[in-house]
Structure formats: structure tokens, C-alpha cells
N, C-alpha and C positions, 0 to 999 in steps of 0.2 A: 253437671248433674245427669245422671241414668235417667232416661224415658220412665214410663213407672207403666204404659201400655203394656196387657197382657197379651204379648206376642212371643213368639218364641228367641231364644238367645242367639247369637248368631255367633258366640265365639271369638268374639272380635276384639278380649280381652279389657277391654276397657275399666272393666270392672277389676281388677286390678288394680290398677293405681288406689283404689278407693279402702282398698282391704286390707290395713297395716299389718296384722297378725295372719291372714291366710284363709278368710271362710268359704275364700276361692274356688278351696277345693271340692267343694260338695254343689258344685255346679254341673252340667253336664248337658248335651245338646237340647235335652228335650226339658229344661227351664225356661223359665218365662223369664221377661225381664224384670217383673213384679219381681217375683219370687227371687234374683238376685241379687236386686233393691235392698229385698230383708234381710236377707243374710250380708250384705254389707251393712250396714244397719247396724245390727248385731256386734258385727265385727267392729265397726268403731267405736261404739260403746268399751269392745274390750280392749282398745287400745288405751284409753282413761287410766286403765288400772295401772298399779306397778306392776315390773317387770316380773319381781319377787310374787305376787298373784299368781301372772299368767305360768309363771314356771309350777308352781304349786299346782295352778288347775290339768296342763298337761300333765303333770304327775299323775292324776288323779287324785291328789288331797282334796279336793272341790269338784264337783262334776257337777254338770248339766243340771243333775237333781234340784243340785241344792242352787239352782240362778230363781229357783221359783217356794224353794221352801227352806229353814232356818236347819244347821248343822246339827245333827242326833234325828234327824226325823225320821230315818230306818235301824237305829239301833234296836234291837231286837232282847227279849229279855232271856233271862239264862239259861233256858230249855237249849237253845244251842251248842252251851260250853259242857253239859249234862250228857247230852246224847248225840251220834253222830245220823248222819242220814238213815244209816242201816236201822236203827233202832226206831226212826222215824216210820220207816218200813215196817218193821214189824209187830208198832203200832197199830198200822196203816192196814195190816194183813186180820190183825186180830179184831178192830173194828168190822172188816168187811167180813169177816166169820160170825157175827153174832147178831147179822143184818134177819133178821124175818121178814120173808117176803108173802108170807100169809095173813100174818098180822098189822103188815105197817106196810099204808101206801103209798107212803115215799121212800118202800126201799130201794127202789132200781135207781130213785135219781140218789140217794145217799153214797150207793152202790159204786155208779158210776163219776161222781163226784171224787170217793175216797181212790178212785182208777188214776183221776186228773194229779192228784196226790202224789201218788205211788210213781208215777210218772214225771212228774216234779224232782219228786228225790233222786232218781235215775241219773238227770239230765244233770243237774247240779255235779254228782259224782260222775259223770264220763265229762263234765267242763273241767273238771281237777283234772283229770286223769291224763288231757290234750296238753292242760299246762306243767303235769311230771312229764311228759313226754318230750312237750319241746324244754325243757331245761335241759334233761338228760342229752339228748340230739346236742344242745348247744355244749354242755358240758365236754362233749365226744373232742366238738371241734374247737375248744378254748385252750391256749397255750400259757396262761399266767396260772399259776397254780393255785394262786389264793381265790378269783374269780372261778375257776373249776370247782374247788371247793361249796363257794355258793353258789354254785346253781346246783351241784349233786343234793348240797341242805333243804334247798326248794324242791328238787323233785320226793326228797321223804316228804317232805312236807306235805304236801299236795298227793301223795300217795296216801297220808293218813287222813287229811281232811281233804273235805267236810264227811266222808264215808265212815268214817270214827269218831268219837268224840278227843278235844282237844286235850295234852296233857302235858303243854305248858304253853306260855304265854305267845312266842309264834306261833304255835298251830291253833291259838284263839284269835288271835288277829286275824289270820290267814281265814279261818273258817268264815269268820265273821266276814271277809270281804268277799268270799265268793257268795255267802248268803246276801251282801247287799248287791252284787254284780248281776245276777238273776234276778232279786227284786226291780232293779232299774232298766232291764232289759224288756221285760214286761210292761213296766210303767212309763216308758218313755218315749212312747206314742204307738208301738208297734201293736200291741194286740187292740188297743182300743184302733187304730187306723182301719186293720182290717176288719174289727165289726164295722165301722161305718163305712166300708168299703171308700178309705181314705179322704172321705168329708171333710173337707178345712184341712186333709192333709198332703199334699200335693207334693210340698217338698221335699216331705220322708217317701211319697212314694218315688218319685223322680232319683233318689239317691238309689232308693230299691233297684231302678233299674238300672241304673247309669255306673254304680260303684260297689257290686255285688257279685260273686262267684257265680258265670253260666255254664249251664252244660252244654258241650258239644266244642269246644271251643280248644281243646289240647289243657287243660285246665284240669290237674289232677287234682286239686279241694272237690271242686263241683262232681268231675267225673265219678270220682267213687264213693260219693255222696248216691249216685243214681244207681251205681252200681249193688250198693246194698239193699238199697227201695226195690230196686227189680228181686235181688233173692229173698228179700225177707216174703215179698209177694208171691213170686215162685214157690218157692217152698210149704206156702199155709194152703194155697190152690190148687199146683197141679196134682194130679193123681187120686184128687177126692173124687170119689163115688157119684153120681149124679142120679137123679129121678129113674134112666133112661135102662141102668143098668152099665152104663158105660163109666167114663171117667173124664174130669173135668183135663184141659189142657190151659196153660198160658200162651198165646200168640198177639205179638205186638202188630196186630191186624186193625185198627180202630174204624176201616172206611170214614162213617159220618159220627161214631158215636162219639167223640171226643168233642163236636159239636154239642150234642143232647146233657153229656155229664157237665161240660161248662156251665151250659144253664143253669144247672141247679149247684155249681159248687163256689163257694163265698170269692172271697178277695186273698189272693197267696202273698208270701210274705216276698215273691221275685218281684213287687210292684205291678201283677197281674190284678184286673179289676171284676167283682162278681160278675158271672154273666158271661163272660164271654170263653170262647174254646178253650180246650188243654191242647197243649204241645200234642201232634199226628204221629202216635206211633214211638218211633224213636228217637225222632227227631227232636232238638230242642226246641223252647218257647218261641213264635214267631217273631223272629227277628233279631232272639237273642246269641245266635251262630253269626259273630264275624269275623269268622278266621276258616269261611268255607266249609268243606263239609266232614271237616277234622273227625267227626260226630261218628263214621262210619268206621274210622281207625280205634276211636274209643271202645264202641261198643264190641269190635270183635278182639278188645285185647282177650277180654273175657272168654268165658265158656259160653255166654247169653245168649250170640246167635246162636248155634246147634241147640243151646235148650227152650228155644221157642219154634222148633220143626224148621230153622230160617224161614218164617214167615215175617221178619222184620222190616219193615217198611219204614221208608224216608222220603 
């Protein structure tokens, strides 16, 4: 039997033996052994099932969703198969044009609402867009012809949905599952963890930390993840006009302020908890660099040093 004391894990593997199908993996230094408990737990619960289940459930025929609620319950009704995001969009656009902000005092939040929208639809069509790309990619390097074949049929596919509407039965299916793959990415604890600044969620944040793309680390996902946050920022600030007659600059200078912004900025989805600092400068999240200070080869593959005066600090 595992301790069930909330102390930290030590690695020691034991828990293993315990975990026929693998919930192993979402363990990571900074669990507890409570919290490993559960997820063995869990795990042997899914060891009951047949084999024929659990291959379905990896498939994703079954997910996570539905261990707590019965099959159809995000089926979605036929505005989807009608219209594709774009048209969702320009919806989305035509509501927000006909907003009266003299008349009606919930236009800013209606306003800003139809933004979260607009926003939504975006993300949904650049998730297609990462899965035409890695088809394609994989297509490049596939040697069997008939497999080359489907994945180049995947990448149309996903080139047309969800950004279009669907005009025949794979690209309905297809839509349909990226429209349930973003509903459950939302509902499956992560945005509700972060409003409660991960209250009763511990495990999901722990994975947050433990099993997550960091920046600084030689890790081209994350690096150029950072790399577009710094120009999209770059680009809306430097060069605007200020009070003074002068003009705004960006410099990755924070001294103490990255203290004071902590304060007041919620819970991030890296497993960071409200309250406390942001990452110094350039540097990545405290603690999350462990491969050294890789961070500094990162940042100057770029243009970023010279375009912050090198005032970059680590």
C-alpha cells in the first residue's frame, strides 16, 4: 500500500507496480504522494475494463469527458455543418457594429465579450491549421504511398475546416471534432483551475509544471512561442508618441516591476500561481530553465536583443 501522507514524491517508483495501464506518467517531482495515490486509483479502476475500451479510449473514441458525463453531450447542433468559423466571424463582426454605446450600458461588456468570440474562432482555425501542417510535414517524410496519400487528404481537410463550412461528410466529422477538442480543452479543468487559482486542483497544476513546454530551455515549441509574444508587443508599443513629446521604447529592463505586475496578475496556465512574480526580464519562469542558461542563445537567435537597445537582462 502507498503512504497516503501529503508529502512530496520521491521518485522511488513504486508506484509503478500499482499502475497497470501507465497514469504514471503524469506524476512528476513536485507530487505528493496523496496525489499519486489518485491517480493510481484511477488507473486501476481502468485496468477492469477490456482491452477493447482502453484501445478506444486512447483513440480518443471516449475521452476523459465523457468518464463523468453520458456520449452526445457536446454534440453540437447544425450551425456548425452551415457555417464555418469565418462566417462565425463575420457574424461576430456585424454584432459588434451595431453595438450602441450611448444607448445601452452593457455595450462595452457585450462588446468585449463578442472580442472573446472572435478570439475563439481564431484559435479553433490556427488548431487546424498546426494539424494541416503536421500532416503535410509527415506526408513529406512517409515512404508507403497509400499512407502519403492520407495524410496529404488530412491536411485538405483541415485546411478547409473548421475555417469553412463542411462539404461532405469527413470534413463534418473533422469539424465537429475540432469543435469538441476546444470545448474540452476549456472544460477539463484548465480555465476553471486558473480562476480558482487551482483550488482542489493540484494535480492539473503539477502536470502544468512538470509535463509542459518551458522557455529557455533549447526547446523550440516554447522558444518561439516567446518569440512572437515579444513582437506582437514590440510592434503595438515601440515608437508610440508618449505625453512627453518623445516616443515609447520596449526594454526588457523589469528591475522590481515584475514583482508589483505579479501581484496583481491571476494564475498562468505554466502552473504559476496568482500572486506571485513574473519571469526577470528575459529570463524564464523561476526554476523552469534546466538545461542552463540555453535562454541566452535563444533569445539572440532573433533580432530581439538589438531591438530592445540590448538592454536585456538575465
Amino acid at each position: 500500500m502507498l503512504p497516503m501522507q501529503n508529502e512530496p514524491c520521491t521518485m522511488c517508483e513504486e508506484c509503478i507496480k500499482a499502475c497497470p495501464t501507465g497514469a504514471r506518467q503524469v506524476t512528476g517531482r513536485e507530487m505528493t504522494v496523496e496525489d499519486v495515490a489518485r491517480e493510481v486509483t484511477r488507473d486501476r479502476m481502468f485496468a477492469e475494463l477490456p482491452q477493447d475500451w482502453r484501445a478506444a479510449y486512447d483513440a480518443g473514441i471516449f475521452t476523459e469527458f465523457m468518464e463523468q458525463r453520458a456520449p452526445g453531450h457536446t454534440v453540437l447542433d447544425g450551425k456548425i455543418y452551415r457555417k464555418g468559423m469565418l462566417d462565425f466571424k463575420a457574424d461576430i463582426a456585424r454584432a459588434a457594429s451595431s453595438l450602441d454605446f450611448l444607448a445601452d450600458p452593457e455595450a462595452y461588456e457585450k462588446r468585449e465579450t463578442l472580442k472573446s468570440f472572435d478570439i475563439a474562432c481564431d484559435a479553433v482555425i490556427a488548431f487546424a491549421a498546426g494539424h494541416a501542417a503536421l500532416a503535410r510535414d509527415l506526408a513529406d517524410r512517409e515512404t508507403r504511398p497509400q499512407r502519403r496519400a492520407e495524410l496529404l487528404k488530412i491536411a485538405d481537410v483541415c485546411d478547409r475546416v473548421p475555417a469553412h463550412a463542411p462539404r461532405d461528410f469527413h470534413e463534418a466529422l473533422q469539424y465537429y471534432w475540432f469543435c469538441h477538442l476546444a470545448a474540452i480543452t476549456e472544460l477539463n479543468g484548465l480555465i476553471q483551475g486558473l480562476g480558482r487559482d487551482f483550488e482542489n486542483e493540484e494535480v492539473l497544476r503539477r502536470r502544468l509544471v512538470n509535463r509542459t513546454h518551458k522557455y529557455g530551455n533549447d526547446d523550440d515549441y516554447a522558444d518561439d512561442i516567446m518569440r512572437m509574444a515579444f513582437a506582437a508587443c514590440f510592434e503595438e508599443i515601440d515608437g508610440r508618441p508618449d505625453a512627453r513629446g518623445g516616443g515609447y521604447r520596449v526594454e526588457m529592463l523589469p528591475t522590481t516591476s515584475h514583482v508589483h505586475f505579479g501581484s496583481v496578475t491571476g494564475a498562468m496556465p505554466d502552473g504559476r500561481k496568482a500572486g506571485l512574480p513574473l519571469s526577470e526580464g528575459i529570463s524564464p519562469v523561476q526554476g523552469a530553465d534546466r538545461r542552463g542558461r540555453s535562454v541566452q542563445s535563444c533569445w539572440q537567435r532573433g533580432r530581439n536583443y538589438n531591438r530592445t537597445n540590448r538592454t536585456s537582462h538575465w
